[in-house]
C-alpha positions in Angstrom: -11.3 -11.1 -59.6 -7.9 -10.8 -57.5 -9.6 -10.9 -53.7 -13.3 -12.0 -54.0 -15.2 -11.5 -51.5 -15.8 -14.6 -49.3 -19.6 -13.9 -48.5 -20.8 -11.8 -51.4 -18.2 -12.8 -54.4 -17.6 -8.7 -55.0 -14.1 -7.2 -54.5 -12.9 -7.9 -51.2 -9.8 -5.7 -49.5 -10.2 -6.3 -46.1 -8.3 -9.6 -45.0 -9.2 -12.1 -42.2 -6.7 -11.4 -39.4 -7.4 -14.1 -37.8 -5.8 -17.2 -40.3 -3.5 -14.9 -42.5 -0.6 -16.2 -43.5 -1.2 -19.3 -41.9 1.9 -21.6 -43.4 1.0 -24.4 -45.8 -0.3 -28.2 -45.0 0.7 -30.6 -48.0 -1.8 -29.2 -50.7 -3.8 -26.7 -48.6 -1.6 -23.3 -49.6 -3.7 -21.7 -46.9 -4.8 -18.9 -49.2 -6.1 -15.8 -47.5 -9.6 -14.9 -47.0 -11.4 -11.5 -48.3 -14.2 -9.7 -47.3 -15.9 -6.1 -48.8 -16.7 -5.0 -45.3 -17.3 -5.9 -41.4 -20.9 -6.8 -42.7 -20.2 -9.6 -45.1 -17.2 -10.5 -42.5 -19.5 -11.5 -39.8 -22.3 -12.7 -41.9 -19.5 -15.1 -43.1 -18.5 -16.5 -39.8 -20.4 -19.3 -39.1 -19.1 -20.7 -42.5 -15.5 -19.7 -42.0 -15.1 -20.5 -38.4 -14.2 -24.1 -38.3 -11.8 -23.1 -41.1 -10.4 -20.1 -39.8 -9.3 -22.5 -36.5 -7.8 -24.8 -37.9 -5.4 -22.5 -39.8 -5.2 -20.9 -36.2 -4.2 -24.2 -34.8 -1.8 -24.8 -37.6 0.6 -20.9 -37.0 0.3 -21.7 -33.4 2.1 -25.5 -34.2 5.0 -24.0 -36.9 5.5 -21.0 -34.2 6.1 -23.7 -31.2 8.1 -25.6 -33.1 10.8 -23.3 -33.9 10.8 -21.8 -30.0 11.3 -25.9 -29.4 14.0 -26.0 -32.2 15.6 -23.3 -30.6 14.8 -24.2 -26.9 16.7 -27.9 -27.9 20.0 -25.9 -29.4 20.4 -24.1 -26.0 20.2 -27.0 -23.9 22.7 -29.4 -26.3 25.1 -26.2 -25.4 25.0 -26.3 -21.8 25.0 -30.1 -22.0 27.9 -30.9 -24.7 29.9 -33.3 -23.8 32.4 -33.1 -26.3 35.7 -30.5 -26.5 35.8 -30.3 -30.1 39.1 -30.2 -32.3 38.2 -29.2 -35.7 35.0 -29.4 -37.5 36.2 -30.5 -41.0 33.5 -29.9 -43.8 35.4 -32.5 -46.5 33.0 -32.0 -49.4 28.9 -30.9 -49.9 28.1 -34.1 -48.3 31.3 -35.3 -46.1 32.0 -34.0 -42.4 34.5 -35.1 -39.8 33.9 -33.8 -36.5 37.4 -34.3 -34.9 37.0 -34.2 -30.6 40.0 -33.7 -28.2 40.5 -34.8 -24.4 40.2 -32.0 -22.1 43.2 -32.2 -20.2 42.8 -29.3 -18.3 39.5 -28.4 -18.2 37.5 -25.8 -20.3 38.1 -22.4 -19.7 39.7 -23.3 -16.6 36.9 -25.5 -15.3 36.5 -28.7 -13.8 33.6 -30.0 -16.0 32.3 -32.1 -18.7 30.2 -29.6 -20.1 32.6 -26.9 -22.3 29.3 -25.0 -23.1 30.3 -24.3 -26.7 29.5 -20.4 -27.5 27.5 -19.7 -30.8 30.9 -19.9 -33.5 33.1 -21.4 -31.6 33.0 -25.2 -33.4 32.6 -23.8 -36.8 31.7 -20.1 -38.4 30.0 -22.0 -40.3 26.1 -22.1 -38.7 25.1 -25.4 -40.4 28.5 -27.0 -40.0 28.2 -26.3 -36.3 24.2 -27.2 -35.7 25.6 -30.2 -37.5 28.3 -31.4 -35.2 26.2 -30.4 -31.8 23.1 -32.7 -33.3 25.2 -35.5 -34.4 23.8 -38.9 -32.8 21.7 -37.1 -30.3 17.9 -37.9 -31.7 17.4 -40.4 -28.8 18.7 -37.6 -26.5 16.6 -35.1 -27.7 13.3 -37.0 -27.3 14.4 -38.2 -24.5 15.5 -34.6 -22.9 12.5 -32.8 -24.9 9.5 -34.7 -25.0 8.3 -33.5 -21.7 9.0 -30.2 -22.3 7.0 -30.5 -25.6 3.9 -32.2 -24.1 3.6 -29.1 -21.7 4.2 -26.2 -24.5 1.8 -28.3 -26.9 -0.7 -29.4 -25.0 -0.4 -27.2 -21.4 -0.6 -28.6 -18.2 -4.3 -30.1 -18.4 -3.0 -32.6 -21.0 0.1 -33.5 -19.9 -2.3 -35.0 -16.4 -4.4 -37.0 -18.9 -2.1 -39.2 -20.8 -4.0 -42.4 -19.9 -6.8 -41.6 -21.4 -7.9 -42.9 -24.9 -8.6 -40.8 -28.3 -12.3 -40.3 -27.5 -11.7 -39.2 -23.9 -9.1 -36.8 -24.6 -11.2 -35.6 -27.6 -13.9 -34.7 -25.2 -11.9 -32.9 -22.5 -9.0 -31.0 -25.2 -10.6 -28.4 -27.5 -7.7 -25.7 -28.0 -4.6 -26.6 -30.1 -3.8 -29.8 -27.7 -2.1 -32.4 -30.6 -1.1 -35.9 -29.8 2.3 -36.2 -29.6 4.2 -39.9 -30.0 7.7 -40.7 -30.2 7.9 -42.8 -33.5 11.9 -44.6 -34.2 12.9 -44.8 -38.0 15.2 -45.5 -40.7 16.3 -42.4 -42.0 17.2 -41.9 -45.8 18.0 -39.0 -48.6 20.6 -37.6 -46.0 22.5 -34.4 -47.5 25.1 -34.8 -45.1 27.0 -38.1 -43.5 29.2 -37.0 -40.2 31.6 -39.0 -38.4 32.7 -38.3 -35.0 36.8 -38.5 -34.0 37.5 -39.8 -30.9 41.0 -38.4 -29.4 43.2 -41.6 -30.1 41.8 -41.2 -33.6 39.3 -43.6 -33.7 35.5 -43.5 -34.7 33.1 -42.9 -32.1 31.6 -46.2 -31.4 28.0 -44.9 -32.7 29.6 -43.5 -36.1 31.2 -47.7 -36.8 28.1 -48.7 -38.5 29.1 -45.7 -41.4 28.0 -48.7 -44.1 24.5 -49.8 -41.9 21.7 -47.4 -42.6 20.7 -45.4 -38.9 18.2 -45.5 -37.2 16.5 -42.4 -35.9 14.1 -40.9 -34.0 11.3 -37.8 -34.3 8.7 -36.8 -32.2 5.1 -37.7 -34.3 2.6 -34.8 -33.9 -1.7 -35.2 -34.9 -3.5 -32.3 -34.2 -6.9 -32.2 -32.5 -9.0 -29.9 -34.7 -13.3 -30.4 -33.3 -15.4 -31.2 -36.2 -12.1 -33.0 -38.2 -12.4 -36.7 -38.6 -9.5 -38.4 -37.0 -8.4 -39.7 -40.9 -8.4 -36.1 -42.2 -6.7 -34.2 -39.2 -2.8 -32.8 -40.0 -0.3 -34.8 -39.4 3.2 -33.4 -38.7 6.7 -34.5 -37.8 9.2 -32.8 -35.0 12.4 -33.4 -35.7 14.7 -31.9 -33.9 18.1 -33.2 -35.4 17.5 -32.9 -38.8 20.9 -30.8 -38.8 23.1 -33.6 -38.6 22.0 -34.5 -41.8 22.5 -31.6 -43.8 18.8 -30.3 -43.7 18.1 -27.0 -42.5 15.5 -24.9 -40.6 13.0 -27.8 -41.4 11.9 -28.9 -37.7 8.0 -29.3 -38.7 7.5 -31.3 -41.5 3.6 -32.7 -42.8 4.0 -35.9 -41.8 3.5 -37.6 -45.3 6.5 -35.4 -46.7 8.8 -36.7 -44.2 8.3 -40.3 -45.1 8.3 -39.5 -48.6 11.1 -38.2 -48.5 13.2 -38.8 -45.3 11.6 -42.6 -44.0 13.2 -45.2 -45.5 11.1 -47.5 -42.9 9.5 -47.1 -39.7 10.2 -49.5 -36.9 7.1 -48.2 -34.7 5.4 -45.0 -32.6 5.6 -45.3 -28.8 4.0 -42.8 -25.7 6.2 -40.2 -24.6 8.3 -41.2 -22.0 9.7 -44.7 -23.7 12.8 -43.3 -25.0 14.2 -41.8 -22.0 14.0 -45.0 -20.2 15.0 -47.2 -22.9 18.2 -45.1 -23.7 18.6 -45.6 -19.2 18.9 -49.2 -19.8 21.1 -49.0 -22.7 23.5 -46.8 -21.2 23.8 -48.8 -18.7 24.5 -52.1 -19.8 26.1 -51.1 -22.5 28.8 -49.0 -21.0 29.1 -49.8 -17.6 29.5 -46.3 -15.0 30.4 -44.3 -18.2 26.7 -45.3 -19.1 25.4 -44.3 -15.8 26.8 -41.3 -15.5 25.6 -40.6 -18.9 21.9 -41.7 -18.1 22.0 -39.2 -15.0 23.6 -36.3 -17.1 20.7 -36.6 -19.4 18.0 -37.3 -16.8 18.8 -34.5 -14.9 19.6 -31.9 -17.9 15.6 -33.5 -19.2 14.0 -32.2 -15.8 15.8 -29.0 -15.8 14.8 -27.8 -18.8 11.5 -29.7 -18.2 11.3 -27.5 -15.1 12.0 -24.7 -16.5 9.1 -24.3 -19.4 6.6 -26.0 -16.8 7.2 -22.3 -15.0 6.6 -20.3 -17.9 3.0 -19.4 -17.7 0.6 -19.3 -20.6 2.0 -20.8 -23.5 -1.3 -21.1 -25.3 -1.4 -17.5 -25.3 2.6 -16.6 -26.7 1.7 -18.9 -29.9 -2.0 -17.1 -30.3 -0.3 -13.4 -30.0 -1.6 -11.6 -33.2 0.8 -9.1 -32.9 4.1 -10.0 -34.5 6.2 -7.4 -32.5 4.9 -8.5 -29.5 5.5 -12.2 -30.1 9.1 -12.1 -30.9 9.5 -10.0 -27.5 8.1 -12.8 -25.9 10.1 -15.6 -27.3 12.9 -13.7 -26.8 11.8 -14.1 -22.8 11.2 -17.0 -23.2 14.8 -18.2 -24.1 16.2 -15.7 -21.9 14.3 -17.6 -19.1 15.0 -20.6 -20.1 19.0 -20.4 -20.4 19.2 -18.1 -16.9 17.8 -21.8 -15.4 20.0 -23.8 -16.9 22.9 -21.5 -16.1 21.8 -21.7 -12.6 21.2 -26.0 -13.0 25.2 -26.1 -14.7 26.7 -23.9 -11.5 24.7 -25.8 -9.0 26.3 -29.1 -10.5 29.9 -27.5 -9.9 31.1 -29.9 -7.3 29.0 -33.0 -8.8 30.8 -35.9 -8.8 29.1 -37.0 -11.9 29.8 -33.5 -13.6 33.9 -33.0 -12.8 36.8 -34.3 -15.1 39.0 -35.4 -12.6 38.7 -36.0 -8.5 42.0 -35.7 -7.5 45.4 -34.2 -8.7 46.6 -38.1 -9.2 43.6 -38.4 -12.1 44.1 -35.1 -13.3 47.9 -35.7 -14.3 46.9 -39.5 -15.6 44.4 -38.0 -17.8 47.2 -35.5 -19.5 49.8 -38.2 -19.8 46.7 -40.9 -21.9 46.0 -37.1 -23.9 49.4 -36.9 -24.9 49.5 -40.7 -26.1 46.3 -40.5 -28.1 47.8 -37.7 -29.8 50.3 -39.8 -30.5 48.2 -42.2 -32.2 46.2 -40.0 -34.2 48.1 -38.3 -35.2 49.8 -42.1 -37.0 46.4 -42.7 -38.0 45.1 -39.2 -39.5 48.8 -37.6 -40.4 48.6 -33.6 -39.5 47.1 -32.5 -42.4 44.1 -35.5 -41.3 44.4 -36.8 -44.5 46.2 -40.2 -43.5 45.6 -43.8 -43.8 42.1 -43.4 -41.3 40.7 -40.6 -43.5 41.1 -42.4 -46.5 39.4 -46.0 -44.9 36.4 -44.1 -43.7 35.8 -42.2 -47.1 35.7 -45.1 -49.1 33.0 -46.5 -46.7 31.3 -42.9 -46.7 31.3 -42.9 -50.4 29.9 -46.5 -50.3 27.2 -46.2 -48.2 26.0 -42.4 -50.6 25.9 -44.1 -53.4 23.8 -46.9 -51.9 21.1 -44.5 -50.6 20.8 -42.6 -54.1 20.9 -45.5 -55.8 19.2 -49.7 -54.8 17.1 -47.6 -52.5 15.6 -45.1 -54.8 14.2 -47.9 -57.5 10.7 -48.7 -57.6 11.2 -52.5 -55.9 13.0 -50.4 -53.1 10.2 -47.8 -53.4 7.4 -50.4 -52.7 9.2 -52.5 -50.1 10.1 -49.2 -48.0 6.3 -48.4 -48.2 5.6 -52.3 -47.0 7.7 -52.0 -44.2 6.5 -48.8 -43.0 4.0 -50.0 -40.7 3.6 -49.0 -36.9 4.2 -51.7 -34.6 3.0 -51.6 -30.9 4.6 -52.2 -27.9 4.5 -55.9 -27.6 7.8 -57.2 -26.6 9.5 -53.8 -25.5 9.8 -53.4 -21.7 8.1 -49.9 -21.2 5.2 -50.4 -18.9 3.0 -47.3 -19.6 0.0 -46.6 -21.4 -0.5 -48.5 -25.0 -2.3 -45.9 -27.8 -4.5 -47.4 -30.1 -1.5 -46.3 -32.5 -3.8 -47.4 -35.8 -6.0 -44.3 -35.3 -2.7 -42.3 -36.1 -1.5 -43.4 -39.0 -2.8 -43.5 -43.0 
């Protein structure tokens, strides 16, 4: 029989509304559920209930990640830092992402941030979500992982991070996960892109184009009552997974993603340790360029923060039954959220931190160093950008593919990567806040 019925095994045509088309988990196809009639529906409750919530809880996760995917693509455009040349797409796996000084400002202004319009790096959507992700997973934790906690968990939660696993088990019983920033070693990339400074050379976090990268995701448990803590999902948020050819795959079950994308993991930390980690790097690392960069993200982190704290309800957008009525409200809720950083951008007009140039002297010694690192290279790259610097980087490209597909994929490689994959706490790191019990989280 096609569609049994659930309580009485006849032929069932009426479908549970509640858990219908919930999306996949790993093995669990999330099949729907039939019933002959509202009798043998509620009859069947009590036995379906705990099932029919956590299917519940697992649409309302895949529907907030997307608005967060989406969320994260309009806040990298209002805080892009980069005026971009040419996006060149060199084969299926190859991309060059060639950046220019801004001489003269963009579009007339005085600012850092161009803004890049939807098509205007590359008519090609993945080629573009490719270059704007491109080295930014620290950022986007960083910048995001607030603004997750809230839309996640709601307010009540995000006051409660102290507290252990039972606690918080007590106090959260609606979809209120665990979220963790977790730092990795990504592998099986479809796509290797290298940033081009304007004098031709690599951006300095592109160098390492022969060391493997490390990476970072946002780790996701739900909080199902009546789950034990070994069998509830798992899931992984990553929010880059564009720079490396992959695509509309934000939510992943956890266990797929290190499968598949984890060639190790170097440890799961409590939201927040990212953003003051990358403070300090910037910092000493790169002097008042790093400052400047720490403040841009830090601020652009508490606008958009800001901005979805004000949204009311979330819990209640990601339970809307009715489909039409939840893409009105998403589309609101991006509205909202790019008419406040709009308003955050203009207000930071006549920030020091924000302008390209302070006086006319700067202005006219920035065009005369853009005219000599055209110069150079254009030596380097040739015009076609095909030159001697094209050809160097492709052979250490091509080097560092063939190593992924092949030492790495062999069955010693296989069970070392699974040996290393442990989670690490925080000894010997110098955030200061709350340690999880991280062992809980992990199988």
């Amino acid at each position: 029989m096609a569609n049994m019925c659930a309580s009485c095994g006849e032929n069932g045509h009426l479908v549970c509304n509640g858990c219908a088309r919930a999306p996949a988990y790993l093995e669990d196809t999330a099949p729907a559920t039939y019933y002959c009639d509202a009798g043998c529906q509620k009859a069947h409750w009590a036995q379906h209930k705990e099932r029919c919530k956590l299917l519940q809880r697992r649409t309302m996760l895949h529907r907030a990640a997307k608005v967060i995917q989406d969320l994260y693509y309009i806040v990298l455009r209002k805080s892009f830092r980069h005026s971009v040349e040419k996006v060149d797409r060199v084969d299926e796996n190859t991309m060059f992402v060639h950046t220019t000084n801004p001489d003269c400002g963009v579009h007339g202004k005085n600012s850092i941030l161009p803004d890049p319009r939807p098509g205007s790096l590359s008519s090609n959507r993945a080629d573009e979500l490719a270059a704007l992700t491109m080295n930014g997973c620290g950022n986007s934790v960083a910048t995001m992982g607030p603004s997750v906690q809230i839309m996640l968990q709601g307010e009540l939660a995000s006051t409660l991070g102290g507290l252990n696993l039972g606690e918080l088990t007590g106090l959260l019983s609606d979809i209120m996960p665990f979220i963790y920033e977790c730092q990795l070693i990504a592998m099986n990339r479809k796509l290797w892109g290298i940033t081009v400074c304007p004098d031709g050379s690599i951006d300095f976090t592109s160098k390492r184009i022969d060391k493997v990268d490390q990476h970072e995701v946002l780790f996701v448990m739900m909080n199902s009552p009546g789950i034990p803590v070994q069998d509830q999902e798992r899931y992984a948020i990553d929010l880059t997974h564009a720079q490396y050819g992959h695509h509309d795959e934000t939510l992943m079950p956890w266990k797929t993603y290190v499968e598949t994308r984890v060639h190790s993991n170097s440890g799961q930390r409590p939201l927040g340790w990212t953003r003051e980690n990358l403070r300090k790097l910037m910092v000493e690392n790169l002097g008042e360029e790093g400052r400047m960069l720490q403040v841009i993200v830090g601020q652009f982190g508490d606008a958009i923060t800001a901005a979805v704290r004000d949204f009311p309800g979330w819990m209640k957008v990601w339970k809307e039954k009715d489909e039409a009525a939840y893409q009105r409200q998403v589309e609101h809720i991006l509205q909202h959220v790019t008419t406040r950083l709009d308003r955050f951008v203009a207000s930071k007009a006549n920030d020091e931190d924000y302008k390209l140039w302070s006086s006319t002297a700067e202005r006219r010694l920035m065009q005369t160093n853009t005219k000599r690192m055209r110069k150079e290279k254009l030596e380097l790259w040739g015009q076609d950008l095909r030159g001697p610097a094209f050809v160097s980087a492709m052979k250490l490209i091509k080097a560092r593919q063939a190593k992924e597909r092949g030492s790495w994929g062999t069955p010693e490689a296989e069970k070392k990567r699974m040996e290393m994959h442990l989670i690490h706490t925080l000894e010997g790191t110098d955030y200061k806040g709350p340690k999880p019990d991280i062992q809980q989280f992990v199988r």
